[in-house]
C-alpha positions as CSV (number, residue, x, y, z in Angstrom):
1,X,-88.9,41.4,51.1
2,X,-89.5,38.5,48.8
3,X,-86.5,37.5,46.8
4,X,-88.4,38.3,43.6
5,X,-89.1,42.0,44.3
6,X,-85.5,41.9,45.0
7,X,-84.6,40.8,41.6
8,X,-86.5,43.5,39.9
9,X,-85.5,46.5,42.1
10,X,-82.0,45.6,41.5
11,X,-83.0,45.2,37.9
12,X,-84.9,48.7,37.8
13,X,-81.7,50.5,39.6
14,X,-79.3,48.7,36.9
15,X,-81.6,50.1,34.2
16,X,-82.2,53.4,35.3
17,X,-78.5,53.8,36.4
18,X,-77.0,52.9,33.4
19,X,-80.3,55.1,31.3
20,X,-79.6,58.2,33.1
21,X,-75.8,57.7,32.9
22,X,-76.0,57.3,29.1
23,X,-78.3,60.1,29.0
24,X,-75.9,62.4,30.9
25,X,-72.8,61.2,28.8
26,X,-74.9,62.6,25.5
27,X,-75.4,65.5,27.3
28,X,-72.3,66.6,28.2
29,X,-70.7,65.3,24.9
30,X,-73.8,67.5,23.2
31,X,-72.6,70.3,25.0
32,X,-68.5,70.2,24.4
33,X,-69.8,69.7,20.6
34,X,-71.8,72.7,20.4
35,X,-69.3,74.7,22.1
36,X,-66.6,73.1,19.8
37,X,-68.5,74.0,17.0
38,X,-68.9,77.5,17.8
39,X,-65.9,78.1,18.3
40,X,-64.1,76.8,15.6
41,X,-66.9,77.0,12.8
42,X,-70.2,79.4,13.7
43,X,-68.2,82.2,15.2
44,X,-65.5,82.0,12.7
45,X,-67.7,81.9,9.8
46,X,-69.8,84.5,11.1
47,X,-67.1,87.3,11.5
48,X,-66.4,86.3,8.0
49,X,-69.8,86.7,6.6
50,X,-70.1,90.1,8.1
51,X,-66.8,91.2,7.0
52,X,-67.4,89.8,3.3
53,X,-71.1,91.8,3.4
54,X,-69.1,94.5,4.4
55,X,-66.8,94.7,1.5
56,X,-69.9,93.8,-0.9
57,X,-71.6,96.9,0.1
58,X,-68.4,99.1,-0.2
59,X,-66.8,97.9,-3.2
60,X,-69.4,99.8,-5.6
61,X,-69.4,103.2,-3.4
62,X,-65.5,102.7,-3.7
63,X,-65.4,102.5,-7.1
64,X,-68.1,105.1,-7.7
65,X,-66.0,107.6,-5.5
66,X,-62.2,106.6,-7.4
67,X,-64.6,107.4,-10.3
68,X,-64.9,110.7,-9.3
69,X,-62.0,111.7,-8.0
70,X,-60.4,110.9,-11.5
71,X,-62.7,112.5,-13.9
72,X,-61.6,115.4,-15.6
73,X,-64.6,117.3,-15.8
74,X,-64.3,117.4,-12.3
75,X,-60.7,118.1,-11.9
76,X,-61.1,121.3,-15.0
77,X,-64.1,122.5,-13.4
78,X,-62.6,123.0,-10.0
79,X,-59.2,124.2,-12.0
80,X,-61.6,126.7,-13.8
81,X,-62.5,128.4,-10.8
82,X,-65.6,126.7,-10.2
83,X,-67.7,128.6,-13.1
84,X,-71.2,127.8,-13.5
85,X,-72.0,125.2,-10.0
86,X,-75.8,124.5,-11.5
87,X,-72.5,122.1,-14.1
88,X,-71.6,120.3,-11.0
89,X,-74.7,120.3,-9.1
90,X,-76.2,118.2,-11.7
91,X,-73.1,116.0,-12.0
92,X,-73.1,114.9,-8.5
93,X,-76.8,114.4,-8.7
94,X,-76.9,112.6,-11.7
95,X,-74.2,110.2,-10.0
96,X,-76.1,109.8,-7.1
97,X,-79.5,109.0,-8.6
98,X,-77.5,106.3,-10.8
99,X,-76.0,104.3,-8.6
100,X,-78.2,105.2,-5.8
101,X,-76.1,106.6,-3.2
102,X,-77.5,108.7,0.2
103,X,-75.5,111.6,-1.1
104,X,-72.7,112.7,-3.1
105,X,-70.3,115.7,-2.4
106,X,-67.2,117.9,-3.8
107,X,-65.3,119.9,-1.8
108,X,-62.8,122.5,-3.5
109,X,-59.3,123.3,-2.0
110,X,-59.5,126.7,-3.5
111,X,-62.0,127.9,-2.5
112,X,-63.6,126.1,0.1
113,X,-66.5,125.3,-1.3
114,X,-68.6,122.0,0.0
115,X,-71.0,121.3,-2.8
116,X,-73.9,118.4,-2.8
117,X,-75.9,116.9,-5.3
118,X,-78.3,119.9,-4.1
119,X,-75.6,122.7,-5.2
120,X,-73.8,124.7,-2.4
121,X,-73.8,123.4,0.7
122,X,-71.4,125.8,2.8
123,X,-68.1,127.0,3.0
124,X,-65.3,124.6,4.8
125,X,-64.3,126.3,7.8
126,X,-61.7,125.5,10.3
127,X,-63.1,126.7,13.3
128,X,-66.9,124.5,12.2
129,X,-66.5,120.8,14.1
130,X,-68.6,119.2,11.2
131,X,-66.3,120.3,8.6
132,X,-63.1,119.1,10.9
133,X,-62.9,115.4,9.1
134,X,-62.2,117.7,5.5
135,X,-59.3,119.2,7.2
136,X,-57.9,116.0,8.7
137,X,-58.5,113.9,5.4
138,X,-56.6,116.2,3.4
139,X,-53.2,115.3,5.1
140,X,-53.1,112.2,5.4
141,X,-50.8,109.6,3.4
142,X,-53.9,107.7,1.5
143,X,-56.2,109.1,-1.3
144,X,-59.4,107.6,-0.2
145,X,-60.5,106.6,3.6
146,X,-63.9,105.5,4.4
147,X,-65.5,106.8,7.4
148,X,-68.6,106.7,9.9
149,X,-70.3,109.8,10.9
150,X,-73.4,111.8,11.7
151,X,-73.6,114.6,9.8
152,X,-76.4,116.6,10.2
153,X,-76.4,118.2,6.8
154,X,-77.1,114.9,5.2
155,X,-79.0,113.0,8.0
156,X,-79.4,112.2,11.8
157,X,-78.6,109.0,11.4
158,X,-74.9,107.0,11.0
159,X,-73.7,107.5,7.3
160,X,-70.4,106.0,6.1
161,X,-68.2,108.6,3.9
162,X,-66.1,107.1,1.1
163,X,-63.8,110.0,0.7
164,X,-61.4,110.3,-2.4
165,X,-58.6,113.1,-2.8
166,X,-58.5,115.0,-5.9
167,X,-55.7,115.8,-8.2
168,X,-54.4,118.0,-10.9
169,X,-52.2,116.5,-13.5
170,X,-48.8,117.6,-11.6
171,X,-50.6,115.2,-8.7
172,X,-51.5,118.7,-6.2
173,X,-54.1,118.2,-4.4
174,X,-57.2,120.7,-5.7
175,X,-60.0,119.0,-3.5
176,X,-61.8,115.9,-2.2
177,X,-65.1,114.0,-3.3
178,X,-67.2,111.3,-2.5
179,X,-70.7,109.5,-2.0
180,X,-72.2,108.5,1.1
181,X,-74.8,105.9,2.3
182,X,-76.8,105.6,4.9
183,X,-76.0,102.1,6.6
184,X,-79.2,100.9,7.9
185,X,-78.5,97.8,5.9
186,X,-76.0,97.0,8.4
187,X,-78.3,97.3,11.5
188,X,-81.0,94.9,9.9
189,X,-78.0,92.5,9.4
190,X,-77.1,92.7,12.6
191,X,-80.4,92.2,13.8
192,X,-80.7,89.0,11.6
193,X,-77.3,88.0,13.2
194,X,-79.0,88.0,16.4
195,X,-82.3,86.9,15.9
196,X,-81.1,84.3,14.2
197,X,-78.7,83.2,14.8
198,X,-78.2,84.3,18.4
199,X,-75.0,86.1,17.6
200,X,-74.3,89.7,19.4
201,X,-72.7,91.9,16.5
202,X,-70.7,95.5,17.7
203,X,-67.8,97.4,15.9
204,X,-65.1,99.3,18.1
205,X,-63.1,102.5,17.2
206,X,-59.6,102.9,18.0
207,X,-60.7,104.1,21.8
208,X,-62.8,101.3,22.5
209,X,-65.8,103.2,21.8
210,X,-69.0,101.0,20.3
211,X,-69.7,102.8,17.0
212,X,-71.9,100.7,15.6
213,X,-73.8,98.3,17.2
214,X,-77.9,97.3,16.7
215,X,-80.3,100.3,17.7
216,X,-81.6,99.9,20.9
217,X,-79.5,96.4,22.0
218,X,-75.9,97.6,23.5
219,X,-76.2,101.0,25.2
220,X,-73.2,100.7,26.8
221,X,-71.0,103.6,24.9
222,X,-67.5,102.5,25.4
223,X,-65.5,98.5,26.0
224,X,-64.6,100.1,29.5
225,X,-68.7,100.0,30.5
226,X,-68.4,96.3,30.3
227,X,-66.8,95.4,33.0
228,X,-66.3,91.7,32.3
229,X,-64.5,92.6,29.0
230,X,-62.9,95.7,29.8
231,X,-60.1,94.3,30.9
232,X,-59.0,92.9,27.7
233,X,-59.8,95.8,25.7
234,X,-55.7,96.0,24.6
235,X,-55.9,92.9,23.7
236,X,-59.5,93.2,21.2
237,X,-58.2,96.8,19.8
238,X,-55.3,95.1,18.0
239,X,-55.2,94.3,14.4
240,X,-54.8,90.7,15.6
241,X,-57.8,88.0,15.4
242,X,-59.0,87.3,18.7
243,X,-60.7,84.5,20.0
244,X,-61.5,84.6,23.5
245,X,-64.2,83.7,26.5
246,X,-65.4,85.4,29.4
247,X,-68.4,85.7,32.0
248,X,-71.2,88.1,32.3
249,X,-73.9,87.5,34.6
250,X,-72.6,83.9,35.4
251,X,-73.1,83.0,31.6
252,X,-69.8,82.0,29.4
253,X,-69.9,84.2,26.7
254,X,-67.6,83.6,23.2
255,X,-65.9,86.2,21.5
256,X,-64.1,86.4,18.4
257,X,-63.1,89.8,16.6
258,X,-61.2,91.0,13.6
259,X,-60.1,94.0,12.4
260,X,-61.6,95.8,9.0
261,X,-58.9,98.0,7.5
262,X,-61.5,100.0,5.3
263,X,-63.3,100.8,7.9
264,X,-60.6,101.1,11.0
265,X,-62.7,99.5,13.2
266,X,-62.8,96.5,15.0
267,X,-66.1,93.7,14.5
268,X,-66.8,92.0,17.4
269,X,-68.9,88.7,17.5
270,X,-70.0,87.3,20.8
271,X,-72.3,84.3,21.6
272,X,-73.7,83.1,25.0
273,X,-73.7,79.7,25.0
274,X,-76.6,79.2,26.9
275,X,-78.7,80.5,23.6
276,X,-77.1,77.4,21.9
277,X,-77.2,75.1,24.8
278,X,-81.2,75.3,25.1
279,X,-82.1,72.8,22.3
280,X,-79.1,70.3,24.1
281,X,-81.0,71.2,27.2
282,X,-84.3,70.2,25.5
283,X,-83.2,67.3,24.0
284,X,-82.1,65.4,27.6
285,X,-84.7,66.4,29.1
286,X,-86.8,64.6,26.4
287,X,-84.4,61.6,27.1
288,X,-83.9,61.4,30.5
289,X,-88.0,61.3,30.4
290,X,-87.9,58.6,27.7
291,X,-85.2,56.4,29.5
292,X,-86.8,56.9,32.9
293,X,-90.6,55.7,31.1
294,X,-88.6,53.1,29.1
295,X,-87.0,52.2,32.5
296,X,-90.8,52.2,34.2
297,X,-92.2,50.3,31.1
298,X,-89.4,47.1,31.5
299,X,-89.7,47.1,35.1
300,X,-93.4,46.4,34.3
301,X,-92.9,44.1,32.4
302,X,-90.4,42.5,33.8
303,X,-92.7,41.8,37.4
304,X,-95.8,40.9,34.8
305,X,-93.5,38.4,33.4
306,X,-91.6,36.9,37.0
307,X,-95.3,37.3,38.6
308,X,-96.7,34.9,35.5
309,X,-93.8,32.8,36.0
310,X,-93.7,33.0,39.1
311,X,-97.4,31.8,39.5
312,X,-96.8,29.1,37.0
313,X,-93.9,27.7,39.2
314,X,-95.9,28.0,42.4
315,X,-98.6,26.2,39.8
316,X,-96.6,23.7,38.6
317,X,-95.7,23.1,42.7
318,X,-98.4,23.0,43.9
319,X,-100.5,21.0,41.2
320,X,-100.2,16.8,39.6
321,X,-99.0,18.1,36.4
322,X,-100.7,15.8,34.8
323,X,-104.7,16.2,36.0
324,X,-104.2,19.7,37.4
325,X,-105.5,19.1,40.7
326,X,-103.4,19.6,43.5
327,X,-100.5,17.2,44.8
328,X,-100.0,15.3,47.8
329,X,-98.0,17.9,49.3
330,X,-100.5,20.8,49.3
331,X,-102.9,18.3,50.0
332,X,-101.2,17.7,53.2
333,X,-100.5,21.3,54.5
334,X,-103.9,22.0,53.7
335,X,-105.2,19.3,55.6
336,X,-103.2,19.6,58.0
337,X,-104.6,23.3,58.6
338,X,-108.2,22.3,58.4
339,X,-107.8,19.7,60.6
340,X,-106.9,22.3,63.3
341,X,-109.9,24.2,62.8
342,X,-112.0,21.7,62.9
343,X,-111.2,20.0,65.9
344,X,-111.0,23.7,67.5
345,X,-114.5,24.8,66.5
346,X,-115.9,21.5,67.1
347,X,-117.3,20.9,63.0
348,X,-116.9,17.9,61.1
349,X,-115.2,16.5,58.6
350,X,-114.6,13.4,56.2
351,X,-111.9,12.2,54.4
352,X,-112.7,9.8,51.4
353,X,-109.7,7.8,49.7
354,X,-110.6,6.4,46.5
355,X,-108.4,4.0,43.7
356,X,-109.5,3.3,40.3
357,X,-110.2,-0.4,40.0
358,X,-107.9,-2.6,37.8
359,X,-105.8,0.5,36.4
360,X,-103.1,-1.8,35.3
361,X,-105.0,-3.9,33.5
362,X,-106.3,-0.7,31.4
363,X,-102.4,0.7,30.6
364,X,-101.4,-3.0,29.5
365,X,-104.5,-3.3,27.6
366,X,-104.7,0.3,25.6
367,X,-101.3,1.8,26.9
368,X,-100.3,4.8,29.2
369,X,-101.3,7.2,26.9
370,X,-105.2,5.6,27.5
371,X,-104.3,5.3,31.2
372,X,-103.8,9.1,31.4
373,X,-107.1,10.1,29.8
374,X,-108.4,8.3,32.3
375,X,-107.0,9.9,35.4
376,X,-107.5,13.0,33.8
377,X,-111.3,12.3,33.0
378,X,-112.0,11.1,36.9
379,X,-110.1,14.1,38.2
380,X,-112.7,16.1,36.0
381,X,-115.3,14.4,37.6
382,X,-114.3,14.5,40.9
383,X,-113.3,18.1,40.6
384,X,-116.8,19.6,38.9
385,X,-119.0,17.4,41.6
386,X,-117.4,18.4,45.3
387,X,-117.9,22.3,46.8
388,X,-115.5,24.8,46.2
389,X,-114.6,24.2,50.1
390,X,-114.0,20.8,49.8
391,X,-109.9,19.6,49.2
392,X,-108.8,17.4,45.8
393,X,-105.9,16.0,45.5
394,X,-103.8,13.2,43.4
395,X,-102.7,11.1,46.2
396,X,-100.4,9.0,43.6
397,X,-100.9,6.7,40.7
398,X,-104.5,5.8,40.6
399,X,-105.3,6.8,43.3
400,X,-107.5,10.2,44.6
401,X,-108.3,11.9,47.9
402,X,-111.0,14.4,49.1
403,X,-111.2,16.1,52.3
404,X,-115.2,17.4,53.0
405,X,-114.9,20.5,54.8
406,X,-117.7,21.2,57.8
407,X,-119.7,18.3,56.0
408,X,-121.9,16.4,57.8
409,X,-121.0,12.7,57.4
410,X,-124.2,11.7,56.3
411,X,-123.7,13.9,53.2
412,X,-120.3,13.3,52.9
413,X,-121.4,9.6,52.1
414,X,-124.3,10.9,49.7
415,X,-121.5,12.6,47.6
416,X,-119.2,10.0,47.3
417,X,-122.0,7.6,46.3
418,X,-122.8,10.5,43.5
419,X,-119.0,10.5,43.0
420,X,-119.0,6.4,42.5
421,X,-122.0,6.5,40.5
422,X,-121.1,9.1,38.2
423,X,-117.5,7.4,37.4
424,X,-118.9,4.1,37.1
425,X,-121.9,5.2,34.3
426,X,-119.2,8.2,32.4
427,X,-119.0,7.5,28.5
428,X,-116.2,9.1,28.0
429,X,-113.9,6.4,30.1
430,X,-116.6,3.8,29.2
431,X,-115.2,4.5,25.4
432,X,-111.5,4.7,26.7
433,X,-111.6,1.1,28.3
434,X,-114.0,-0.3,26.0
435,X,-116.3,-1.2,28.9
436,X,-117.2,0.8,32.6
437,X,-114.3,1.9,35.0
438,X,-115.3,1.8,38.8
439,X,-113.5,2.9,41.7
440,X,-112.9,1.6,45.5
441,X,-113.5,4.1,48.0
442,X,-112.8,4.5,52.0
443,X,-114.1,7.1,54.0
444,X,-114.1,7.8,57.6
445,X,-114.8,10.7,59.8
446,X,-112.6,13.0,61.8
447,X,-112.4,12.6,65.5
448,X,-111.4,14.7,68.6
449,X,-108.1,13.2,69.2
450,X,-107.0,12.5,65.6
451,X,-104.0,13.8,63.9
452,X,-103.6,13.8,60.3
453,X,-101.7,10.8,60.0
454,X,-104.6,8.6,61.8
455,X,-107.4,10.2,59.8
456,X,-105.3,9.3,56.4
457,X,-104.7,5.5,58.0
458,X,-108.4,5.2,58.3
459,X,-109.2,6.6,54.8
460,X,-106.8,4.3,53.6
461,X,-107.7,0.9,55.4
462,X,-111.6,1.7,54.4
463,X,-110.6,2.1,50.6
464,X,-108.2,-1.1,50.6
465,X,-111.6,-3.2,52.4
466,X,-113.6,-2.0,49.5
467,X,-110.7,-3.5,47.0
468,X,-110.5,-6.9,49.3
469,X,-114.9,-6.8,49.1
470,X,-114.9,-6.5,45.6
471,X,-114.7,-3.6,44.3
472,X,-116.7,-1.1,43.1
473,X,-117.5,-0.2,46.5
474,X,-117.6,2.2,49.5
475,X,-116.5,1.3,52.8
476,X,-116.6,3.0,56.1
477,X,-114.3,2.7,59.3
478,X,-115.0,5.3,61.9
């Protein structure tokens, strides 16, 4: 392989080595910052988000219920044995309508009445499941809780009860009301979540069970049908933050939680990486195409410029830098070569040596500057007047040599009398020396049993007879 090629494939493995390694680097450093990032700022602020809409949607229905619970129409109604329930029928309505709540209700102690902004519901039984949270409220420690139900008397869909206990003025407890409100605002924030921002949203009771999560998404009922994260359910159904990882379906999933005392339930937050890692992904593959075309493109250019510079070298080589025709050296190996041939396909061929007459006497007379025009304006000559098969070389100094290919000799003397003739009447070097340059010239034919050296001998004798007759001439040893 030639040494050049070498250079550039060792070039072209550097560049695309240290390209792809680079490109790999950013990759991986893209990928520990994303993850970074979502854990310590996305999922984090996230949770919060949630947790703050939360509160913003129960603060009002909170105060709304408190409200309630406090008012002493309410309390002397129920203390007045209930008279007249179109009185609190249109209370609770009118609340309801005003701050816009799903529904608002009063239960009475006494007499077990359960009364919507509609009037009378039904009577509070033990023994009725759906009426079970009235009976459970009513002994615990706290005067309010807030709740998540279905209820069929209001809806068949989730509803979140702000309850509030009701007291006389010697604080015993006469009753409990509320208002409720459908939620659905927190499914389409939990679809948002997820759309976009790729985040998987659930809540968790006390016994793992997913209360709330986005219709139609998780359908898994309780934390112990997942089995990748069942085994830290003790550790998610504390009131501790969590921040953990685990795998499902070979994908790294991050999880943070946190627990929401108004609600006594537990938001979870999850986030598969891989939804975050796909514009990372994206991005080197863009480029590791970019460095492997900007890699392609230098290599190009890189052989365009060694192969230009490399042809200028073998140029500059093979070529008298000065008249641009090719130097003694070539001239040689070329010869040398056709000589060969010649000999072995019987054809002939004619070398002609030829010295520009009284050279010195034109550099000591205009300079070497004028000296060189010259030499450049007979190589001109000689070059646009022989065949393209014919060799021209710069034999040194003044001097000139031509080797005519499969030329017969007669014509081989023809064109060097052209070649004599066309120097001798040139303007161009008649202006340079003030007066006509001529040239001596020797030419001889190739025999048999020559080599190169006795065909050059020959050339050379016959051009130095021409300079002993002379000048100006063309002489001839065969």
């Amino acid at each position: 392989m030639n040494s050049k090629y070498k250079i550039v494939i060792l070039i072209s493995l550097l560049l695309i080595t240290l390209s792809i390694s680079i490109t790999f680097i950013n990759y991986f450093v893209s990928l520990n910052s994303t993850e970074k990032h979502l854990k310590t700022q996305s999922l984090p602020l996230s949770l919060d988000n949630i947790y703050t809409e939360i509160q913003k949607h129960i603060i009002e229905p909170y105060l709304v219920s408190s409200m309630m619970a406090n008012d002493t129409f309410v309390q002397d109604w129920i203390l007045n044995d209930e008279v007249n329930n179109h009185k609190i029928k249109e209370y609770l309505d009118a609340v309801k309508n005003k701050y816009a709540m799903f529904a608002t209700f009063l239960v009475s102690e006494k007499s077990g009445n359960y009364y919507t902004q509609d009037g009378l519901l039904e009577k509070i039984e033990k023994e009725n499941p759906n009426n079970s949270w009235y009976f459970k409220f009513k002994h615990i420690q706290e005067s309010h809780e807030i709740n998540l139900d279905f209820n069929k008397n209001l809806s068949n869909s989730l509803i979140m009860f702000i309850n509030y206990k009701i007291f006389d003025k010697k604080y015993s407890y006469i009753g409990a009301t509320g208002v409720a409100l459908k939620i659905s605002y927190i499914n389409d924030m939990l679809k948002t979540f997820r759309q976009k921002y790729h985040f998987r949203v659930y809540f968790l009771d006390e016994k793992g069970d997913i209360v709330l999560s986005e219709r139609d998404i998780i359908h898994e009922k309780n934390i112990d049908e997942l089995p990748n994260l069942r085994k830290y359910k003790n550790e998610i159904i504390s009131k501790e933050p969590l921040n953990l990882e685990y795998e499902n379906n070979n994908k790294k999933i991050l999880l943070n939680t946190k627990y929401i005392p108004e609600l006594n339930l537990y938001l979870l937050v999850e986030a598969n990486l891989d939804d975050f890692i796909t514009d990372v992904k994206d991005i080197f593959y863009i480029n590791l195409f970019v460095s492997l075309f900007f890699t392609f493109f230098v290599t190009v250019i890189i052989i365009y410029v060694i192969r230009k510079y490399n042809k200028k070298l073998e140029h500059l080589a093979d070529n008298d830098l000065l008249t641009n025709v090719n130097n003694r050296r070539v001239f040689n190996s070329k010869l040398e070569h056709s000589i060969l041939i010649h000999q072995r396909h019987n054809q002939s061929m004619n070398l002609l040596f030829l010295d520009i007459d009284n050279f010195k006497d034109i550099n000591d007379k205009f300079g070497h500057a004028t000296g060189d025009k010259a030499l450049i304006r007979i190589a001109s000559i000689l070059k646009n007047n022989i065949r393209k098969s014919d060799l021209l070389a710069r034999w040194g100094g003044e001097e000139f040599v031509i080797a005519y290919v499969n030329s017969s000799f007669e014509d081989s003397l023809i064109a060097t009398e052209k070649l004599k003739n066309l120097i001798e009447n040139d303007y161009i070097l008649k202006e340079l020396n003030q007066s006509i340059i001529t040239a001596s010239f020797g030419l001889t034919a190739l025999k048999n049993d020559d080599n190169m050296d006795d065909l050059i001998n020959r050339a050379d004798m016959a051009m130095y007879e021409s300079k002993n007759n002379g000048k100006n001439k063309i002489s001839i040893i065969n």
